[in-house]
N, C-alpha and C positions, 0 to 999 in steps of 0.2 A: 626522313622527310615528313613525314605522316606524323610521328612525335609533334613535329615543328608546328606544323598545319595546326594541330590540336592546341600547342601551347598560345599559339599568337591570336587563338578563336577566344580562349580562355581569356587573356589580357584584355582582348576588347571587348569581352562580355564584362568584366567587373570594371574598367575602365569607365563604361556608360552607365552603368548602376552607381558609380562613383560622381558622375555628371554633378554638376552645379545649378543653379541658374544663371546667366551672366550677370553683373553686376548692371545692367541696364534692362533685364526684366527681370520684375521683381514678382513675388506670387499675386496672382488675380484670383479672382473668384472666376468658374464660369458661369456664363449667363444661360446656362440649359436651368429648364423647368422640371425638378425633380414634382411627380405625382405626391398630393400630402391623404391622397385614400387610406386609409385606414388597412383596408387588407393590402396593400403594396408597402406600407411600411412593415407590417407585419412579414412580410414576406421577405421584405431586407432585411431584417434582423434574424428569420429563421434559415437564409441562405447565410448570412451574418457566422453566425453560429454551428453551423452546420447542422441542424433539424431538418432530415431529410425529408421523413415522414411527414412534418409538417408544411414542410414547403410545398412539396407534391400536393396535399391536401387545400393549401391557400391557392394555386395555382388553379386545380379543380374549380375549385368555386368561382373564382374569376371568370372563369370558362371564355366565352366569348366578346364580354367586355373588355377583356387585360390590354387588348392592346388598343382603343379608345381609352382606358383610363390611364395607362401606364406609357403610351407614344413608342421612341425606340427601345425604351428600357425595358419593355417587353420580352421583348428579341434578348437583351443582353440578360436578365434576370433568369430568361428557358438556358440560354447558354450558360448562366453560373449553376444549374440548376445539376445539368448533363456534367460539368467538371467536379460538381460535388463527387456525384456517383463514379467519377474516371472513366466518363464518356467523350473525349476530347472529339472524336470522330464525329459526333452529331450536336456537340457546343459548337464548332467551326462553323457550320453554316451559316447559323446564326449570327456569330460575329459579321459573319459579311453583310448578313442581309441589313446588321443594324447597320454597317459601315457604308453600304447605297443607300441607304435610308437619312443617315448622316453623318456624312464624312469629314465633320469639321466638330467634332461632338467630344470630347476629352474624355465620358465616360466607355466609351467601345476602345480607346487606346486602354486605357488603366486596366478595363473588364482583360483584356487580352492579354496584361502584361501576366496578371492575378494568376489568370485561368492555366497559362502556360507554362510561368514562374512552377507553380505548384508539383508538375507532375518531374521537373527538372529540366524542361526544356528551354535554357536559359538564351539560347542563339535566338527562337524566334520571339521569345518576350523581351530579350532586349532591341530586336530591332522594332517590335512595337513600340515598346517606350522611347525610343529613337523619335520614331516616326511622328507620334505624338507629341514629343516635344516641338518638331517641326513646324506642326502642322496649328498645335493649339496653343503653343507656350507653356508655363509651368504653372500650371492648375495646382488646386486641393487634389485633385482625385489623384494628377499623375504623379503630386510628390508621395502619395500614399502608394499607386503603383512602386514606386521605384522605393519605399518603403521594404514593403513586404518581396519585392526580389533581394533586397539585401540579406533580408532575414533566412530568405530559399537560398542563396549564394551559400550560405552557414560557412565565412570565411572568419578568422579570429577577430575582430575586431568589426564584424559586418552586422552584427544586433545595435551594438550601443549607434550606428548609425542608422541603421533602420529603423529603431528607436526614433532618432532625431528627426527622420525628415516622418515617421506618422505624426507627430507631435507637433512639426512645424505646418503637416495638412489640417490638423484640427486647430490650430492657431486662425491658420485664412480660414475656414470655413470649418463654426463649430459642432453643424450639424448632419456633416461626412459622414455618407452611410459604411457599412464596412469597414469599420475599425474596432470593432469591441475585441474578436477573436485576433487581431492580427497585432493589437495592441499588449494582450495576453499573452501569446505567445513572446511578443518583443521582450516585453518586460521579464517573463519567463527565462529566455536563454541569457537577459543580462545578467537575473540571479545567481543560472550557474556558473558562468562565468565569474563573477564575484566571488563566489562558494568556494568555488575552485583554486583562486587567489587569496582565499582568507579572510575576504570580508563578508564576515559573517553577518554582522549589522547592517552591510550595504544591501545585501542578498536577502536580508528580512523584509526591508521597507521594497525592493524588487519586486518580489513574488508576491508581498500583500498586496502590491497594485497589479500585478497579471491578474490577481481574483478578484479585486475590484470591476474588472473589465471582460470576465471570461470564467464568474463565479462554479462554470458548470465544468472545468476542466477537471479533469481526477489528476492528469501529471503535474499539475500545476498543484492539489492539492497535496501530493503525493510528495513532491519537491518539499513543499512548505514544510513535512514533517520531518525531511532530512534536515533542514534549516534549523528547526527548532533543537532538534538532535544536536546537530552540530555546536549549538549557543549553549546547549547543558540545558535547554527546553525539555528535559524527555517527558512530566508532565505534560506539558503543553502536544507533545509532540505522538505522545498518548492519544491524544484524544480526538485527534486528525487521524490518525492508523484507524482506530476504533470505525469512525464515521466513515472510512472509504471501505470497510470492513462489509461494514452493511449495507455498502452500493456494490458490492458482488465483488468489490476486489479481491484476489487473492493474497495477502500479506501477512496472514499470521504469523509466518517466519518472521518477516521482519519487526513486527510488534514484539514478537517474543525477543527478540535480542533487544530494543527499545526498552523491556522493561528491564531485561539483565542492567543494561546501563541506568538505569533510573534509580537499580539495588546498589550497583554503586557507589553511586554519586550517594547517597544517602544514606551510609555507610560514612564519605568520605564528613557527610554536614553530622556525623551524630545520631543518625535515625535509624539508629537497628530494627525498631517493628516498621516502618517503609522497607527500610531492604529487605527485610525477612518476605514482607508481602509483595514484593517485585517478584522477588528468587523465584517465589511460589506460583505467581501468573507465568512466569518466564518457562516454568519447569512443566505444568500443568498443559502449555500451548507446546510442547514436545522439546523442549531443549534438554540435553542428555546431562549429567553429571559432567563428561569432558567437557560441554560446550557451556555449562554455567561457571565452570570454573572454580574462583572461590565463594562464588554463591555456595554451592555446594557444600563446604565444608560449613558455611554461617546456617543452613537448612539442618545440616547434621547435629552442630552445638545444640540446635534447640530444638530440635528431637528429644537429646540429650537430655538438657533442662525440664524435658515435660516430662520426662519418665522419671525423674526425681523428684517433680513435685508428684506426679500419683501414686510414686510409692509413699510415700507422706500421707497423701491421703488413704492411701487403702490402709496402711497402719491404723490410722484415724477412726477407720471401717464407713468411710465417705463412699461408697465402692461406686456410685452415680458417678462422683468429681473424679475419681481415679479412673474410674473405666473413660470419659472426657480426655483428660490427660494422657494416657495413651495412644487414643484414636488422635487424636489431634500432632501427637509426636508421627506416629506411621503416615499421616499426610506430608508431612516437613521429610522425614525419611523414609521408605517405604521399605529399604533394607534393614532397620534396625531389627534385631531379632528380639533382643530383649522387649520394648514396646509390643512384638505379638504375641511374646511368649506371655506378659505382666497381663495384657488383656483376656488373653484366654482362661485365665487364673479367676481374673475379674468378675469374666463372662460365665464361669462354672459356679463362681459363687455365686451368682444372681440367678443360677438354674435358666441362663440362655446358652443352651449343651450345643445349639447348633451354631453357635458363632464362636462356643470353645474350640469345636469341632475344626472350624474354618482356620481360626486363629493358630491352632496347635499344629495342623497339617502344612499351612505355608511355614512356620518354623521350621519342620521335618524337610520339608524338600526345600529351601535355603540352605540351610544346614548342611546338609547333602552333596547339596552346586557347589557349596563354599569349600566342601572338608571341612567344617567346623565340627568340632566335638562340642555340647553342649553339657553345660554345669546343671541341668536338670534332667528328670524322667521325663523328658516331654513325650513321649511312646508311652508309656506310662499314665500319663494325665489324660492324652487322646482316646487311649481304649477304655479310660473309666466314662468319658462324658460319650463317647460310643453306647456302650450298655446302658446310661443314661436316657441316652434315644433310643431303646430298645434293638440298637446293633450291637449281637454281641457277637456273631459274625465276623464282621467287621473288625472289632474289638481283639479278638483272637487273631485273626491276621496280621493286625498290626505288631500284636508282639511276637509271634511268629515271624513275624519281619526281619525285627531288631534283634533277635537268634539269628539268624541266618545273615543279616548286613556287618554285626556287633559280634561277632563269637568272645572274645576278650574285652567287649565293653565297662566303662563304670558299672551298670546295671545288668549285667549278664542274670545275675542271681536273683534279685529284685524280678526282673522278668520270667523266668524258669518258674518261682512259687507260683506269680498270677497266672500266667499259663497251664500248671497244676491245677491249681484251685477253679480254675475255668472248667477244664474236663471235667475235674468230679461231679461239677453242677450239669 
């Protein structure tokens, strides 16, 4: 029974959100005198919007003029003011007092449906907008009430109509307050909605109009960069991530996959240094080897490629372009061993012993993690640029080391004399 009750509340809550006008009233203007004050318009566009802070603050200053300047809408604007903040407890009153104040006024039906619509209270904003229609016929304001409950309804097909009837309130009356946000949002869920069905084109020109109307939304921007994504925008779509980046949003993650796809796609157009520079942002903003995929292996090729041109050059004895060349490769790969190993080589010839040092050590403990055997002394190389820096401590430890980790290594022997020749000194 209580199912049933539920279901048949339901039906005729979206049945009157569904309402027409009859075909023998047609939309009117009302004849209420909206205030053209300056800080009351102000004030509708910052309740408009939802600027809390500033509303309160325009409110303030009004102080005891508001309701001399502003008449019932006073009353109604304290109460949009209390449902901004989800005060509906102390919005009501006010409703009422505008509604003895006047009760034939099209804006306290709409203010109600707005106020109430919002929090999901769909039973008593529909019999507002019932009652309203009753009472005042089919206004601007109350097809925009019955607007934005279609949009709160959030039934499938309840945007592109709530869509319609704010669109047919700013037809009657183009200077309807209360529509920029609620026109935003409209156009908003019609994007996804369209996204969702594939049209992607339809869902572009969508959502540039919710920001036409409601420039300060982030989900609205946020949307727009899936849109872009979706069209093969990931430039574009870039650069929308980027900017809500630096209004505090959280998204790096999703920028970082953004540019995976952008390495891609340009990949797919011919633009190996674009992908290679996606891979890199993508990998840089924490995306793992697993998660870039075959970025991944296109970061490795040209790892690759860089440590053959600075072998080239340190042949050359370019050791500047070569030492370049492999710092540049260990960026693209950070596992390449040979790039640390070619650098520290670099670094010792240019007597920078302490970035030999650096270099030859993450070799060694790579190496290590990997079980990789290595085709050079790199223990070897370490404890000379060690003694270098005056550790010969050090120096000796490390080939002490490789005796005790190596007993049958390549260099068993090779290390046995320098460890000799260490003592004697």
């Amino acid at each position: 029974m209580r199912a049933l009750i539920i279901l048949s509340v339901l039906l005729c809550l979206f049945s009157c959100a569904e309402e027409e006008p009859s075909s023998t009233s047609k939309v009117v203007r009302s004849e209420v005198e909206r205030s053209n004050d300056p800080r009351v318009v102000r004030l509708r566009n910052d309740l408009d919007l939802l600027h809390e802070a500033e509303a309160i603050e325009a409110i303030r200053q009004l102080g005891d003029e508001f309701e001399a300047i502003a008449g019932v809408e006073s009353y109604l604007l304290g109460a949009r003011l209390h449902g901004l903040r989800g005060d509906l407890n102390n919005a009501h009153p006010l409703l009422e007092d505008a509604r003895r104040l006047a009760p034939e006024d099209p804006r306290v039906y709409a203010t109600a449906v707005e106020l109430y619509a919002a929090p999901g209270q769909f039973d008593t904003a529909t019999e507002e907008l019932r009652e309203g229609l009753r009472i005042c016929g089919s206004t601007p304001e109350l097809l925009r009430a019955q607007g934005i409950l279609f949009l709160c309804i959030g039934k499938v097909n309840s945007p592109k109509r709530g869509l319609a009837k704010l669109l047919a309130a700013i037809e009657a009356d183009p200077d309807l307050p209360f529509t920029k946000r609620a026109l935003g949002q409209a156009y908003l869920l019609v994007a996804r909605r369209e996204l969702s069905e594939g049209n992607t084109q339809q869902a572009l020109v969508d959502i540039t109009a919710s920001l036409e109307h409601d420039p300060l939304e982030t989900d609205a921007w946020h949307f727009l960069a899936e849109v872009r994504s979706a069209a093969t925008e990931h430039e574009k779509a870039i650069a929308v991530l980027e900017r809500l980046i630096e209004m505090g949003q959280p998204l790096e993650a999703e920028l970082a996959l953004t540019h995976k796809r952008a390495g891609t796609k340009s990949l797919v157009t011919d633009d190996r240094s674009g992908a290679v520079d996606h891979f890199m942002v993508a990998r840089e903003m924490g995306l793992t080897d697993e998660e870039l995929g075959f970025g991944a292996q296109i970061l490795r090729d040209e790892a690759a490629e860089l440590v053959k041109a600075g072998l080239v050059l340190f042949r050359e004895s370019d050791l500047g372009g070569a030492r370049s060349s492999f710092e540049r490769a260990i960026e693209y790969d950070p596992g390449d061993l040979a790039a640390h190993n070619h650098l520290g080589v670099v670094q010792f010839r240019m007597s920078d012993y302490s970035g030999a040092v650096d270099s030859w050590r993450t070799v060694l403990l790579d190496a290590a993690e990997l079980d990789v055997e290595l085709p050079d002394p790199v223990h070897i190389n370490l404890a000379k640029a060690l003694i270098r820096m005056g550790d010969a401590e050090g120096a000796l430890l490390t080939l002490q080391d490789y005796l005790l980790e190596k007993p049958f290594g390549d260099y068993i022997d090779e290390t046995r004399e320098f460890v000799t020749l260490m003592q004697k000194e």
